[in-house]
N, CA, C and O atoms as a printed pandas DataFrame, in Angstrom:
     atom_number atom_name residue_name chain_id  residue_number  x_coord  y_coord  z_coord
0              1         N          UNK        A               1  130.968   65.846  285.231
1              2        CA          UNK        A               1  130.468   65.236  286.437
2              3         C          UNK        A               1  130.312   66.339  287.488
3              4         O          UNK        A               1  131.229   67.090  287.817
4              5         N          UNK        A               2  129.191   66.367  287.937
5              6        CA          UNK        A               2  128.719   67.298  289.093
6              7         C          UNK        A               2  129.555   67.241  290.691
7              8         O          UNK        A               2  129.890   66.084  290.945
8              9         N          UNK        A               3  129.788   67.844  291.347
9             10        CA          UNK        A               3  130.098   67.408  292.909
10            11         C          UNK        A               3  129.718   66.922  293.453
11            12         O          UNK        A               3  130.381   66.152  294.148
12            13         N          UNK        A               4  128.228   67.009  293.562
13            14        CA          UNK        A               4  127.503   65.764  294.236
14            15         C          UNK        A               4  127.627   64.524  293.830
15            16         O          UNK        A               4  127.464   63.788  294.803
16            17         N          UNK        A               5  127.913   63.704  292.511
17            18        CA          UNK        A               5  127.897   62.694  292.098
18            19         C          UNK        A               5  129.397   62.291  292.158
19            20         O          UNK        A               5  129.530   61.068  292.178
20            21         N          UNK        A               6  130.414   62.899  292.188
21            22        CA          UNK        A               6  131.686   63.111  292.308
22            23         C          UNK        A               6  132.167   62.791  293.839
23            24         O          UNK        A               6  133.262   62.231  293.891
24            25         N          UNK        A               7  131.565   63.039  295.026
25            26        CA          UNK        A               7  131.469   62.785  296.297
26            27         C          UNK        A               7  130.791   61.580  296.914
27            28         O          UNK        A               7  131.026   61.077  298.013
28            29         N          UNK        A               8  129.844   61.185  295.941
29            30        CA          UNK        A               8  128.959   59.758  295.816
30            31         C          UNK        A               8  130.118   58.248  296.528
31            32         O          UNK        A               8  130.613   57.439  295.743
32            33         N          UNK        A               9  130.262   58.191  297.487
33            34        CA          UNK        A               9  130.530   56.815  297.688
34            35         C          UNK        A               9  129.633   55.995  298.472
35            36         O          UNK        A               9  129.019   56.573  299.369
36            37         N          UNK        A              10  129.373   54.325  298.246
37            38        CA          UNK        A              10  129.163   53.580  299.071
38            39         C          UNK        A              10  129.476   52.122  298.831
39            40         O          UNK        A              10  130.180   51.817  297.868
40            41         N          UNK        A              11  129.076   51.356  299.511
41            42        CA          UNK        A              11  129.625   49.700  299.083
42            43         C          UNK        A              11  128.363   48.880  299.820
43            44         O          UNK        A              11  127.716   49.200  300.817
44            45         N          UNK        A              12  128.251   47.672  298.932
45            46        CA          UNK        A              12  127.238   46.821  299.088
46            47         C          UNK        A              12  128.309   45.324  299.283
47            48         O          UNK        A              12  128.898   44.795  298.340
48            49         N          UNK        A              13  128.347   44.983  300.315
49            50        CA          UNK        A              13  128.616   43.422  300.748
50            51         C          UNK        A              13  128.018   42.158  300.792
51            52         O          UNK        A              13  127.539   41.726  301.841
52            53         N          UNK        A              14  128.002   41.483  299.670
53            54        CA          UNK        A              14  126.743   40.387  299.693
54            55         C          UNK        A              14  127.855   38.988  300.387
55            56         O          UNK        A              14  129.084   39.011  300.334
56            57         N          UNK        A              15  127.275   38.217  300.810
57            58        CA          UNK        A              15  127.998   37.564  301.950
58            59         C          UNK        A              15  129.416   37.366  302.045
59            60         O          UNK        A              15  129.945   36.278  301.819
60            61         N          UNK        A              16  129.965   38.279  302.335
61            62        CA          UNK        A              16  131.287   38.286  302.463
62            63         C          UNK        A              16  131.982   37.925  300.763
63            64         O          UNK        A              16  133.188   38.072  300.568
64            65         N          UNK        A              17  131.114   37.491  299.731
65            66        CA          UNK        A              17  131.838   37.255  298.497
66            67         C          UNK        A              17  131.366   37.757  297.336
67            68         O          UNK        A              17  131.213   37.070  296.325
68            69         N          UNK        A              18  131.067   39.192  297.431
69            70        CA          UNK        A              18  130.897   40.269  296.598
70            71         C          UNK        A              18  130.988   41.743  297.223
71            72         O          UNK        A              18  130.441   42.130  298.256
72            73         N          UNK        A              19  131.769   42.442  296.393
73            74        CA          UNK        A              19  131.204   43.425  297.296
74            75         C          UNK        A              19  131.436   44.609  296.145
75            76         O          UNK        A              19  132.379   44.451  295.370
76            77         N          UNK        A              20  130.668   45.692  296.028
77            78        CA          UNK        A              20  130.215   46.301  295.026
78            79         C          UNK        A              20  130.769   47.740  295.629
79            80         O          UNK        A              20  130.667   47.964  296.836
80            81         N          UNK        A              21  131.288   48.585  294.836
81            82        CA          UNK        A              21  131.650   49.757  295.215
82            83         C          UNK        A              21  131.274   50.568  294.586
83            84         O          UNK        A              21  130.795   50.215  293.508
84            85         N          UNK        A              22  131.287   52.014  294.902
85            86        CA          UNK        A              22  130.831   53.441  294.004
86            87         C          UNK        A              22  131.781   53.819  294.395
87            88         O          UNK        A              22  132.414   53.280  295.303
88            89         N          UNK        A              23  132.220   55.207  293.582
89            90        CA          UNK        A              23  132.739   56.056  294.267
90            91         C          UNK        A              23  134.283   55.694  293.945
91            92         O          UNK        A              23  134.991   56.447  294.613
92            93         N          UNK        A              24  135.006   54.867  293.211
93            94        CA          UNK        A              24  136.335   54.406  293.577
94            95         C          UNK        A              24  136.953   55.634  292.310
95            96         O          UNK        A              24  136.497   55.770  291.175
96            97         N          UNK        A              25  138.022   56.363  292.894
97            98        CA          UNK        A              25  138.913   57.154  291.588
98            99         C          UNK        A              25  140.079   56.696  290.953
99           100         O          UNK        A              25  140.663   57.090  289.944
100          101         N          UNK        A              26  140.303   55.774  291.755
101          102        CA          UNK        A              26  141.529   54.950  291.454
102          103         C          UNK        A              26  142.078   53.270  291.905
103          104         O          UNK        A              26  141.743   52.914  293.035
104          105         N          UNK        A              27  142.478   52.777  291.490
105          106        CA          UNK        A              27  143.372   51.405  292.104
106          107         C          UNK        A              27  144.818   51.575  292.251
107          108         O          UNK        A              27  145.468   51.796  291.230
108          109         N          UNK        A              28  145.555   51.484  293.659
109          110        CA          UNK        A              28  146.957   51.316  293.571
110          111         C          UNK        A              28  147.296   50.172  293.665
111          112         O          UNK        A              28  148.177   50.443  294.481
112          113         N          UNK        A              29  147.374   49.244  293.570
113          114        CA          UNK        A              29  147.745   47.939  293.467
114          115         C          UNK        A              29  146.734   46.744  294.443
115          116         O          UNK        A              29  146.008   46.948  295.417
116          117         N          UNK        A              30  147.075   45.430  293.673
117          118        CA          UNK        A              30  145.882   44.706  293.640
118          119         C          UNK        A              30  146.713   43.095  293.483
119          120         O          UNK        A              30  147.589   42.877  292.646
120          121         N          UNK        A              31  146.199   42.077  294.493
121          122        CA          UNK        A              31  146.281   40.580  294.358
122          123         C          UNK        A              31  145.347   40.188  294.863
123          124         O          UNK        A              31  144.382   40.754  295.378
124          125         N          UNK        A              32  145.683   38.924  294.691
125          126        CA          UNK        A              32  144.816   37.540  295.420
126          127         C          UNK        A              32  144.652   37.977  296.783
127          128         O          UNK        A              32  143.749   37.403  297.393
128          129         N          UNK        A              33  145.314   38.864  297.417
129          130        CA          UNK        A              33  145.410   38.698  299.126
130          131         C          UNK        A              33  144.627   40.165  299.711
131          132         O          UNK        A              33  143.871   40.147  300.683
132          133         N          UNK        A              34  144.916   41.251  299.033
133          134        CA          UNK        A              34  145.175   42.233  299.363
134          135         C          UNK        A              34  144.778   43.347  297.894
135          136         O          UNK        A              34  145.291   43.343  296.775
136          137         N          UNK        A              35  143.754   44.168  298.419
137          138        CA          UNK        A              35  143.411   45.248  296.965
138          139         C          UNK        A              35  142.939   46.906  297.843
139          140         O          UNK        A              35  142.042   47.217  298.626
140          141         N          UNK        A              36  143.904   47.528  297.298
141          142        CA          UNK        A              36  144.301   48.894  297.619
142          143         C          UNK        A              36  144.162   49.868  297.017
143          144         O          UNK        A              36  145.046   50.240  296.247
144          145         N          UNK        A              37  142.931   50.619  297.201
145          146        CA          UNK        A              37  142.084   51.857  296.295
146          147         C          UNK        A              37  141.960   53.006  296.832
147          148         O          UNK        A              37  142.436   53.271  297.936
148          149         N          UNK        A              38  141.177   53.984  295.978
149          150        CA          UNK        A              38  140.990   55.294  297.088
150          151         C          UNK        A              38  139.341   55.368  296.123
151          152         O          UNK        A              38  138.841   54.924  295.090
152          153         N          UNK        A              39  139.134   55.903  296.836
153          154        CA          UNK        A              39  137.606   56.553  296.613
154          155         C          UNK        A              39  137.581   58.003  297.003
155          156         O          UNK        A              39  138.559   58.598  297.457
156          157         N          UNK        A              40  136.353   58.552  296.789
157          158        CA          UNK        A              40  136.026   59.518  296.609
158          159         C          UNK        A              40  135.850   60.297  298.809
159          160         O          UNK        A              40  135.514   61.379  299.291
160          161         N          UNK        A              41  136.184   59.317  299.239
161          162        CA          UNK        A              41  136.203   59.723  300.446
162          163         C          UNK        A              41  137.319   59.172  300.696
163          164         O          UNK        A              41  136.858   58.045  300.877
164          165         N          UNK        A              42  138.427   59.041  300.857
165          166        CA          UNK        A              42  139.876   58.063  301.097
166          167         C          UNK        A              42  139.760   57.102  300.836
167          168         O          UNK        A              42  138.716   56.571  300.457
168          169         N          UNK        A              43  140.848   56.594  300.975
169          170        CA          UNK        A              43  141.965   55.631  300.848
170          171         C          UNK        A              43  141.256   54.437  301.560
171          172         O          UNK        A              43  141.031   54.711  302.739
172          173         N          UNK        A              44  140.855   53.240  301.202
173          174        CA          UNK        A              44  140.377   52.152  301.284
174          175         C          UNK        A              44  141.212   50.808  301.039
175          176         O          UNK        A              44  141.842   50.813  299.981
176          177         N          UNK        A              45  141.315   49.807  301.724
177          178        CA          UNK        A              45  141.964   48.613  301.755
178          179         C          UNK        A              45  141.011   47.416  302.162
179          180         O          UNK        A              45  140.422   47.294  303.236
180          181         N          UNK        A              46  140.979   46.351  300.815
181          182        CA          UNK        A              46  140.050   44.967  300.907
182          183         C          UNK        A              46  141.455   43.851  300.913
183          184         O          UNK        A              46  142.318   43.607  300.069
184          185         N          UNK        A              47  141.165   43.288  302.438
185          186        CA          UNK        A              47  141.644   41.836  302.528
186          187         C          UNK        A              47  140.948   40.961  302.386
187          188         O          UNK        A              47  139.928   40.853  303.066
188          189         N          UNK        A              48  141.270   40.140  301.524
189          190        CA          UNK        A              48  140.807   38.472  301.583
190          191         C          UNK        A              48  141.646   37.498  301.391
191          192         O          UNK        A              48  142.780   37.354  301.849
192          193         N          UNK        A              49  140.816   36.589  300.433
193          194        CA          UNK        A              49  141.710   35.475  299.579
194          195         C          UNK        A              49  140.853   34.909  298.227
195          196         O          UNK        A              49  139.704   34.487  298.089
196          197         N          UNK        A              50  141.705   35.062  297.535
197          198        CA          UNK        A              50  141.290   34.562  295.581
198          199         C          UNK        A              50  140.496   36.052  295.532
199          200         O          UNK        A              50  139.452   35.986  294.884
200          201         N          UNK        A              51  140.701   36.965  295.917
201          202        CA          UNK        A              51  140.494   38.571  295.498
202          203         C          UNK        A              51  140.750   38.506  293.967
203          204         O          UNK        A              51  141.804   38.176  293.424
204          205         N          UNK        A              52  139.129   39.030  293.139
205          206        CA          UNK        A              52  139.769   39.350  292.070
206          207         C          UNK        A              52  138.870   39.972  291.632
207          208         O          UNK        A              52  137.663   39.778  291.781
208          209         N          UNK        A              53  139.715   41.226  290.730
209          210        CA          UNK        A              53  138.674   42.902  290.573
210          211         C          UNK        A              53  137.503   42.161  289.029
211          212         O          UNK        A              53  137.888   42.057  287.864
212          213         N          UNK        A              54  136.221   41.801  289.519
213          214        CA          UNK        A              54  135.805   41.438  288.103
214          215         C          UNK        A              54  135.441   42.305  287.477
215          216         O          UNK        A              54  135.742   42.205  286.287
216          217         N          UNK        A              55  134.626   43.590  287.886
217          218        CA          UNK        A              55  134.739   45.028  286.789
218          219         C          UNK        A              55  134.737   46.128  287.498
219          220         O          UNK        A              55  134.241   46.274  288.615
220          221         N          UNK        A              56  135.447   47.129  286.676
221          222        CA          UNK        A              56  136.089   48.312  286.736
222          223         C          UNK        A              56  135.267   49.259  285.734
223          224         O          UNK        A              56  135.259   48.926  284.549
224          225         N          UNK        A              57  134.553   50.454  286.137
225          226        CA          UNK        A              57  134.595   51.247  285.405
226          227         C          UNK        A              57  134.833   52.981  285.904
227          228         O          UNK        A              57  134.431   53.804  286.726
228          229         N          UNK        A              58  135.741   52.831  284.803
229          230        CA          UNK        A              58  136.406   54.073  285.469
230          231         C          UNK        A              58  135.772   55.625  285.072
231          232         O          UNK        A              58  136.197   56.689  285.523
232          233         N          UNK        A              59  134.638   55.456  284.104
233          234        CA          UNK        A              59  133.845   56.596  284.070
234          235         C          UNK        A              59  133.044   56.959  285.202
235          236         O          UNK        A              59  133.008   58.128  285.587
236          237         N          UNK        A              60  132.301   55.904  285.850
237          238        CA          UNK        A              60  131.225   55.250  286.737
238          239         C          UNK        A              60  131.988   55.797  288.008
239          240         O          UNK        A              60  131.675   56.770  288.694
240          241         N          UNK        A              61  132.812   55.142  288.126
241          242        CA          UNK        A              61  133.792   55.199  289.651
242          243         C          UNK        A              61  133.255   54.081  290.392
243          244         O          UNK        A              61  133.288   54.129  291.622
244          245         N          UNK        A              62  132.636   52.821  289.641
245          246        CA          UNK        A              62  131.813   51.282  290.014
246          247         C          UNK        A              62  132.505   50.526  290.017
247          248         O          UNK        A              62  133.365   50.614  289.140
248          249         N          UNK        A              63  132.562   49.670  290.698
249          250        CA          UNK        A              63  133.980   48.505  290.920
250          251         C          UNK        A              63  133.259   47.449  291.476
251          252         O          UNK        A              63  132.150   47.715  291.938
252          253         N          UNK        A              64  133.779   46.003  291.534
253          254        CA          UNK        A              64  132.612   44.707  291.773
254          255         C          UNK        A              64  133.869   43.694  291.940
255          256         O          UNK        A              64  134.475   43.408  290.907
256          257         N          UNK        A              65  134.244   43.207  293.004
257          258        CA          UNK        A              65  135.324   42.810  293.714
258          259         C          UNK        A              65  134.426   41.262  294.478
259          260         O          UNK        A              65  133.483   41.324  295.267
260          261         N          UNK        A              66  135.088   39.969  293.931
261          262        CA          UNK        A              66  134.696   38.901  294.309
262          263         C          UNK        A              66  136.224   38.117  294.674
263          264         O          UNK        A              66  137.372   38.119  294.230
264          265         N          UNK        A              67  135.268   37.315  296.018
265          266        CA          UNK        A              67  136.686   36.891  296.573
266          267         C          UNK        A              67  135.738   36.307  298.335
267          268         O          UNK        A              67  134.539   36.467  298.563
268          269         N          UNK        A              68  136.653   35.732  299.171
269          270        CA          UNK        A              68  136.863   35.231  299.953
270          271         C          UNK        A              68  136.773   36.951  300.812
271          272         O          UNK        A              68  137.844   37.385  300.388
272          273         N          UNK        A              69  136.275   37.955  301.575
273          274        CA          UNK        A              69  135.998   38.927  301.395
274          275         C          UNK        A              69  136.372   39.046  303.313
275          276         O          UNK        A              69  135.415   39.169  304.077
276          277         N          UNK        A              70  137.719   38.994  303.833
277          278        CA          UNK        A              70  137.643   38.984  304.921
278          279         C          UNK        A              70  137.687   40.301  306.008
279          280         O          UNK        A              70  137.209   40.274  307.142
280          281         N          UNK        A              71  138.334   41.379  305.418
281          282        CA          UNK        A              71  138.179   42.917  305.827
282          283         C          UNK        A              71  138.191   44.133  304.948
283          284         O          UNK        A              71  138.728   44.064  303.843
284          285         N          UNK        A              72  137.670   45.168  305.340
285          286        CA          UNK        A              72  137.510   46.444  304.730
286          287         C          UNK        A              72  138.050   47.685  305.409
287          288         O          UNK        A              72  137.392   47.956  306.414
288          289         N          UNK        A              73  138.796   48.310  305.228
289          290        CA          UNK        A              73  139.728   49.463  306.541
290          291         C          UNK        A              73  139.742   50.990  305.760
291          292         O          UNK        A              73  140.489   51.263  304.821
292          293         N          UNK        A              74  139.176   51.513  306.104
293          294        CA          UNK        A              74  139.734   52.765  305.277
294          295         C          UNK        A              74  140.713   53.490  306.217
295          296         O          UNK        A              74  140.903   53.429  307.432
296          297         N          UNK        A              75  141.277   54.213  305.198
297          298        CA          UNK        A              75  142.657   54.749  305.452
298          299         C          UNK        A              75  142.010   56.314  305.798
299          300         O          UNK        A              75  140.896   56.552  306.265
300          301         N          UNK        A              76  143.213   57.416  305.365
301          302        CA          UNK        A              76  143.048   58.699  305.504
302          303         C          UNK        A              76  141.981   59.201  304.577
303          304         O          UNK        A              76  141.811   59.235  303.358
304          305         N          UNK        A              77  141.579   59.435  305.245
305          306        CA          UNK        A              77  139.983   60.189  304.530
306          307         C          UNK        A              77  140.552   61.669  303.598
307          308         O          UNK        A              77  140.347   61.637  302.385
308          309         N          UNK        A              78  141.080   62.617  304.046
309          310        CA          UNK        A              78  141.830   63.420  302.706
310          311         C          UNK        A              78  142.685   62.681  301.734
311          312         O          UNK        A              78  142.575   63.183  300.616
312          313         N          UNK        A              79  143.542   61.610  301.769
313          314        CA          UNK        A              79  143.625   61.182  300.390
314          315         C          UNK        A              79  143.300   60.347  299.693
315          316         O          UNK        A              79  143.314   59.145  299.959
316          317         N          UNK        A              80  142.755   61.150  298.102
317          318        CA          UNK        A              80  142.050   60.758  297.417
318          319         C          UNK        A              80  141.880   60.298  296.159
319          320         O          UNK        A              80  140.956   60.184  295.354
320          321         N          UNK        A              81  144.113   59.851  296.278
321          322        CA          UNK        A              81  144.211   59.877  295.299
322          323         C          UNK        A              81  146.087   58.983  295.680
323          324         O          UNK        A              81  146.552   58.754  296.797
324          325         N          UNK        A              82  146.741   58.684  294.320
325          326        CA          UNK        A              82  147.384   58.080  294.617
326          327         C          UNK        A              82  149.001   59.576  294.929
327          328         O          UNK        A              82  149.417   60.567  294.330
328          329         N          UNK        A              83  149.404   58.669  296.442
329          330        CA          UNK        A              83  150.519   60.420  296.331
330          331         C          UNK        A              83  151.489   60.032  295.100
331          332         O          UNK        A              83  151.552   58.978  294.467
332          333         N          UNK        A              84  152.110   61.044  294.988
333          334        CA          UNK        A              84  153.653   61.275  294.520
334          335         C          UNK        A              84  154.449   60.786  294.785
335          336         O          UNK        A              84  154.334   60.106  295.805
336          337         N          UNK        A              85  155.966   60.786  293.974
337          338        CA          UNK        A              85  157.108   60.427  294.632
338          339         C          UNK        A              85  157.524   61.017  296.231
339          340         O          UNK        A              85  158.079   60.388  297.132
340          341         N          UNK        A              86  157.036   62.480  296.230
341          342        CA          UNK        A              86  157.491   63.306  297.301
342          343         C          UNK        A              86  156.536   62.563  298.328
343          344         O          UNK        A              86  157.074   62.155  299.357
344          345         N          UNK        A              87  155.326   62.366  298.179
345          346        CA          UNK        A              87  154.238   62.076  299.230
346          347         C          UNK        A              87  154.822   61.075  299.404
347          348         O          UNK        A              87  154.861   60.760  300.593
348          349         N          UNK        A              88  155.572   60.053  298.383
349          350        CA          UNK        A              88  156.089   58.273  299.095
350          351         C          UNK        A              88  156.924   58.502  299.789
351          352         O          UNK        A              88  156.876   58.032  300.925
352          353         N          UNK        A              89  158.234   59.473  299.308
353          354        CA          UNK        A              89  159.149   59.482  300.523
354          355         C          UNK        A              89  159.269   59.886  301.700
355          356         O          UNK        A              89  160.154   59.628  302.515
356          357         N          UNK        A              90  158.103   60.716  301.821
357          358        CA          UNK        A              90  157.868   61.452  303.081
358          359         C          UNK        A              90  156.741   60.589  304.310
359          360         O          UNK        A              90  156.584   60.896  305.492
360          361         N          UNK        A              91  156.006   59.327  303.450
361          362        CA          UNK        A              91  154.997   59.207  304.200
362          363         C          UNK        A              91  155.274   58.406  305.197
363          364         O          UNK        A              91  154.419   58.157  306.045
């Protein structure tokens, strides 16, 4: 995978009950309420309700998230990834 395609993020919101992602490198945990990722530009957080990841591909870095779709927040833009033990205890 190239850098440019590797740096590739964006998201498509179809009325509040889809919402389509690029770019995702990882999932740290995930419910009905609350789904907590990082992408290729930080750390990203989707609130809703009946949240549920319908596909994942983790070659792609494509993700397709249906649900009750009530906010989107990104976090720290340098991380891009899930920390460490050291990064948890310190953060």
């Amino acid at each position: 995978m190239n850098d440019q395609l590797s740096a590739h993020h964006s998201l498509i919101l179809q009325d509040r009950a889809t919402l389509e992602l690029s770019g995702v490198t990882d999932v740290d945990s995930f419910d009905e309420n609350e789904i907590s990722l990082y992408t290729t530009l930080g750390e990203m957080v989707v609130r809703g309700k009946a949240l549920h990841v319908n596909t994942m591909n983790v070659d792609t870095g494509d993700m397709q998230i249906d649900g009750d779709i009530r906010s989107i927040v990104y976090g720290d833009k340098d991380r891009k990834k899930k920390p460490g033990l050291w990064g948890k205890l310190t953060r």
